[in-house]
SEKOLSE-909614 format. One record per residue (C-alpha): residue in one letter; x, y, z; residue number from 1. Coordinates in pm, whole numbers, m for minus. Layout:
BEGIN
[atom 'A'; [X; Y; Z]; NUM]
...
END
This chain:
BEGIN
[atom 'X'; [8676; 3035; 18814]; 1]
[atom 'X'; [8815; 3390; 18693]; 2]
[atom 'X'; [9140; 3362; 18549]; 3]
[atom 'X'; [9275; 3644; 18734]; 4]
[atom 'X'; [9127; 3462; 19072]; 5]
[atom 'X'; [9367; 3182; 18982]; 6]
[atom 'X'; [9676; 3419; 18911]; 7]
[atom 'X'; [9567; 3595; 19248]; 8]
[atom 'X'; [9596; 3261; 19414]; 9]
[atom 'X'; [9938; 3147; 19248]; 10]
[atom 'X'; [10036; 3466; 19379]; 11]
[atom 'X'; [9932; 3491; 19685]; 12]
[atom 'X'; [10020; 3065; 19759]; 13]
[atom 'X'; [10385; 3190; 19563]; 14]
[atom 'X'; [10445; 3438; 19845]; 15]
[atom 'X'; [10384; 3229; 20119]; 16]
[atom 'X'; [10602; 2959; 20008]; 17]
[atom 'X'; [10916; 3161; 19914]; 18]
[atom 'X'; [10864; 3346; 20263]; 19]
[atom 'X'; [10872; 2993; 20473]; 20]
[atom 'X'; [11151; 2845; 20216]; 21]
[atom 'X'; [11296; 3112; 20018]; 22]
[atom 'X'; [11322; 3090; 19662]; 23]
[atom 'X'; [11614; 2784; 19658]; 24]
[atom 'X'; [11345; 2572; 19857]; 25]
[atom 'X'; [11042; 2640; 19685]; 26]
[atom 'X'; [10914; 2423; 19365]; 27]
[atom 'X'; [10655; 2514; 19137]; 28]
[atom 'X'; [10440; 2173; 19256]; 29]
[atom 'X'; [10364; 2308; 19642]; 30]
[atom 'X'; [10287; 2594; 19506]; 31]
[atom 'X'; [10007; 2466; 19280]; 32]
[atom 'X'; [9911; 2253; 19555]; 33]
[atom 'X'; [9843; 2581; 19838]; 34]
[atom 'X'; [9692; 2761; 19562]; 35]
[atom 'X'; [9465; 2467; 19483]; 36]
[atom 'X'; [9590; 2455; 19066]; 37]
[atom 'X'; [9755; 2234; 18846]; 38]
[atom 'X'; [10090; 2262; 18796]; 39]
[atom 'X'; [10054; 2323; 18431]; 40]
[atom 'X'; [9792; 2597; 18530]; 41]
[atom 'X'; [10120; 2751; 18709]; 42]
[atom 'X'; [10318; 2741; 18389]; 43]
[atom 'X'; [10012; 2944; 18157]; 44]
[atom 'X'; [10051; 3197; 18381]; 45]
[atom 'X'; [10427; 3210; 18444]; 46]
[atom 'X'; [10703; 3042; 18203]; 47]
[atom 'X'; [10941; 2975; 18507]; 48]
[atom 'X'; [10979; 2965; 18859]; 49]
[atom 'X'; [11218; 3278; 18790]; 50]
[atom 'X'; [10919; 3420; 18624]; 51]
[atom 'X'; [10701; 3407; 18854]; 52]
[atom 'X'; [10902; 3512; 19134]; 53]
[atom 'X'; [11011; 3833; 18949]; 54]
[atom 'X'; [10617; 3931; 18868]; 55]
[atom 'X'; [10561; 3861; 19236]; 56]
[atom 'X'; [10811; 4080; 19338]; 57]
[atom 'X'; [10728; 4367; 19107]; 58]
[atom 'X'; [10445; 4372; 19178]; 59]
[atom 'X'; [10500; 4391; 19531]; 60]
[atom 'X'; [10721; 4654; 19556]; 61]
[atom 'X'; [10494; 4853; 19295]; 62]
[atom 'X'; [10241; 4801; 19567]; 63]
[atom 'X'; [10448; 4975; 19800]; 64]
[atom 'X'; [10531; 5289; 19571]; 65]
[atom 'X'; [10174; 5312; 19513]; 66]
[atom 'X'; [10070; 5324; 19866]; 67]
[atom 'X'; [10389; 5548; 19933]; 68]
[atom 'X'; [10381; 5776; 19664]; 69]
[atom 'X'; [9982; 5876; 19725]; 70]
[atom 'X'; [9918; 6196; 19872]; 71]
[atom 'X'; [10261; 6267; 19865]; 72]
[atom 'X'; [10312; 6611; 19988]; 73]
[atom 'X'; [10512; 6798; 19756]; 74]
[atom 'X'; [10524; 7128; 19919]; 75]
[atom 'X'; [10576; 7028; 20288]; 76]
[atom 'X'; [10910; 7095; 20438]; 77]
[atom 'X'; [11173; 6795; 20502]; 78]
[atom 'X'; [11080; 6694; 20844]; 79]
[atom 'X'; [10710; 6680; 20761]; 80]
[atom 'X'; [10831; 6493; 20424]; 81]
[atom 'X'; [11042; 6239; 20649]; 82]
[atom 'X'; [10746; 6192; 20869]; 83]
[atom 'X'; [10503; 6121; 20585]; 84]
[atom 'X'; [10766; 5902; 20423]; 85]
[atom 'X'; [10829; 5704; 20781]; 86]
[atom 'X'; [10476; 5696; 20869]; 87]
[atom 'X'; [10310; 5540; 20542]; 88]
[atom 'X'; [10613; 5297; 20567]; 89]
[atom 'X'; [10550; 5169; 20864]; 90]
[atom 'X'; [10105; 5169; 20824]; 91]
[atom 'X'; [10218; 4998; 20455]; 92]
[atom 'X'; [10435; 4764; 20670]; 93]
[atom 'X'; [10174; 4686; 20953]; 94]
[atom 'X'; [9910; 4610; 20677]; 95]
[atom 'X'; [10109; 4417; 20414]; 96]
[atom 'X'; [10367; 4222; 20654]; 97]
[atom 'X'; [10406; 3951; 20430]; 98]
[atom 'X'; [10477; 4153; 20140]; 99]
[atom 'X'; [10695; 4374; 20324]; 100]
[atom 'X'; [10906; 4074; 20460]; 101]
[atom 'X'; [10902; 3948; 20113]; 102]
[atom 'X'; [11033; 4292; 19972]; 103]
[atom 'X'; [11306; 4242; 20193]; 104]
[atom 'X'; [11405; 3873; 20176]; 105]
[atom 'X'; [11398; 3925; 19821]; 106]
[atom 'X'; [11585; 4233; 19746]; 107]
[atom 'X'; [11885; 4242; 19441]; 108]
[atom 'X'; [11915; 3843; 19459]; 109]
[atom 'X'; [12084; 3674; 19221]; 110]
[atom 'X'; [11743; 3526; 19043]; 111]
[atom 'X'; [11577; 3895; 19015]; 112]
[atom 'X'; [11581; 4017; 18692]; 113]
[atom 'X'; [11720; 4398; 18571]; 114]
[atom 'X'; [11335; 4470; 18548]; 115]
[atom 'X'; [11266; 4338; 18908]; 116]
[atom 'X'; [11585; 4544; 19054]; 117]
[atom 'X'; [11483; 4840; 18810]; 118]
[atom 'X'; [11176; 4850; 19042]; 119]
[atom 'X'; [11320; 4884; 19344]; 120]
[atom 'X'; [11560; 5151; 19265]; 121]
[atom 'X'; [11285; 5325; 19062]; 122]
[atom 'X'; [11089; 5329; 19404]; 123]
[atom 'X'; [11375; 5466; 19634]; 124]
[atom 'X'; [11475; 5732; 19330]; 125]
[atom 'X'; [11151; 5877; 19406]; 126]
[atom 'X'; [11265; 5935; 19791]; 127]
[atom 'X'; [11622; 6026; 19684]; 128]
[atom 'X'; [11518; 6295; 19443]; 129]
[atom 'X'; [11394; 6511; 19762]; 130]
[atom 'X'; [11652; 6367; 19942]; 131]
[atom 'X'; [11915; 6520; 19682]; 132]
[atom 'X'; [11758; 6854; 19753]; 133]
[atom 'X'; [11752; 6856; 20139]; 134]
[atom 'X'; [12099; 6771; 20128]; 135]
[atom 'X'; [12220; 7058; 19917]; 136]
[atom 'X'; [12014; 7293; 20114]; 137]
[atom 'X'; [12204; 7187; 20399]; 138]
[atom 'X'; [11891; 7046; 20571]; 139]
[atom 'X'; [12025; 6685; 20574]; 140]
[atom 'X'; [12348; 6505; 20691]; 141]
[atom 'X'; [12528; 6472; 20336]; 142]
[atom 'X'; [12547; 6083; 20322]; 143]
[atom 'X'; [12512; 5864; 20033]; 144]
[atom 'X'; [12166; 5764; 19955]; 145]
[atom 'X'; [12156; 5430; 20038]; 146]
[atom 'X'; [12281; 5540; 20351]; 147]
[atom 'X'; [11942; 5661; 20416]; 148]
[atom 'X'; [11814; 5309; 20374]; 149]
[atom 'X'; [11994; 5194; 20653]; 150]
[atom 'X'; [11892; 5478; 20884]; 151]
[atom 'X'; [11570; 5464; 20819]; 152]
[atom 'X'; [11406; 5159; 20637]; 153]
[atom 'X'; [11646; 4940; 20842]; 154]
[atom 'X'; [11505; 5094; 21197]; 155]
[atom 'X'; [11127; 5067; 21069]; 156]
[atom 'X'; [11161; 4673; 20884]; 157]
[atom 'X'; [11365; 4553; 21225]; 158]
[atom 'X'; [11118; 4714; 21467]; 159]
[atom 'X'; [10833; 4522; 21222]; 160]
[atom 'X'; [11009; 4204; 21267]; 161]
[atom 'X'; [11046; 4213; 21657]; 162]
[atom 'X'; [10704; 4303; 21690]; 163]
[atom 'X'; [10606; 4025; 21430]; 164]
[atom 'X'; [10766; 3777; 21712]; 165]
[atom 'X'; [10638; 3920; 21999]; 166]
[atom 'X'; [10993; 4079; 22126]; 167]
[atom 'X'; [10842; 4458; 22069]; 168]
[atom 'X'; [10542; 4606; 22173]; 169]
[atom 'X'; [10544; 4881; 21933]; 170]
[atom 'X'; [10317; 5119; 22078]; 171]
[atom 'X'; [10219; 5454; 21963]; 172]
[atom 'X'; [10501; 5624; 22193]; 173]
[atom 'X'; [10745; 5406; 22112]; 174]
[atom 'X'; [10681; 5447; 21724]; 175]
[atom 'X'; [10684; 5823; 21766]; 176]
[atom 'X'; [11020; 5789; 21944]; 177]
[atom 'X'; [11184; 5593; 21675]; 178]
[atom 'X'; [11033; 5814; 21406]; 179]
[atom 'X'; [11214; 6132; 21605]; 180]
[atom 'X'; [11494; 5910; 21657]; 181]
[atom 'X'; [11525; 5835; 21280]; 182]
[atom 'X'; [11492; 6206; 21236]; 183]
[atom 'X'; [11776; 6301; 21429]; 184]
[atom 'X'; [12017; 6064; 21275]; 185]
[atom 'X'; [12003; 6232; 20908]; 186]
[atom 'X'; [11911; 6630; 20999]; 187]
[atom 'X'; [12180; 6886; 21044]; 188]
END
């Protein structure tokens, strides 16, 4: 068996567990179990539990920059920038739920590292650094940055969730809607 197979497993098996049980509930044994590895195989790979949660989430949300960050179109105006931004969000979202979820459940807790937390912020500085500029051009509401977050990553991960449960048919028209919607709430 490839080595990285079995760290791709761990991973994968480490996800699933800390989604259903969060990180409190989860032990390093069921987690060898679903990824079908010893529990010492676990620890050659990661030193801790902490460990191995923080890799997991870095790698996660370094995932998500990837997939957001490519193609991004650096000479399109703000509303076309938003739109991009909102729209490979939510298709990153739809494709990677349990990652997304796990972005979220996970985000500045008390066992994630500066590293882990570094990654995060590194990921919404790239969105803030436009952001920054639409705002002095006037082109934006002037709100804090993390402001933003809750206008518009908030909207797209709660719409995920309802639809994840069957409470939201998130059709193409009612995406749309919310992405204008979204739009309206931070332009001038």
């Amino acid at each position: 068996m490839e080595k990285n197979d079995k760290r791709e497993r761990i991973l994968r098996a480490a996800l699933e567990m800390f989604l259903h049980r969060g990180y409190d509930g989860t032990a390093i044994p069921p987690i060898a179990k679903a990824a079908g590895v010893s529990v010492g195989t676990i620890y050659r790979y990661f030193e801790s539990k902490e460990s191995l949660v923080n890799e997991l989430f870095q790698e996660t949300v370094n995932k998500l920059s990837r997939f957001i960050m490519k193609d991004y179109p650096a000479g399109y105006t703000a509303k076309e920038k938003f739109y991009y931004i909102f729209d490979k969000l939510y298709e990153f979202c739809k494709e990677n739920n349990r990652a997304f979820l796990f972005i979220n459940d996970n985000s500045y807790s008390y066992y994630l590292t500066k590293e882990s937390n570094n990654c995060l912020t590194n990921f919404f500085e790239f969105i803030f650094k436009d952001l920054e500029n639409f705002k002095q051009q006037g082109i934006v509401k002037n709100l804090p940055n993390n402001a933003y977050i809750a206008l518009v990553y908030a909207p797209i991960e709660m719409a995920i969730c309802l639809q994840h449960n069957n409470m939201l048919d998130l059709s193409e028209d009612i995406l749309l809607e919310l992405r204008e919607s979204c739009w309206h709430a931070v332009r001038n």
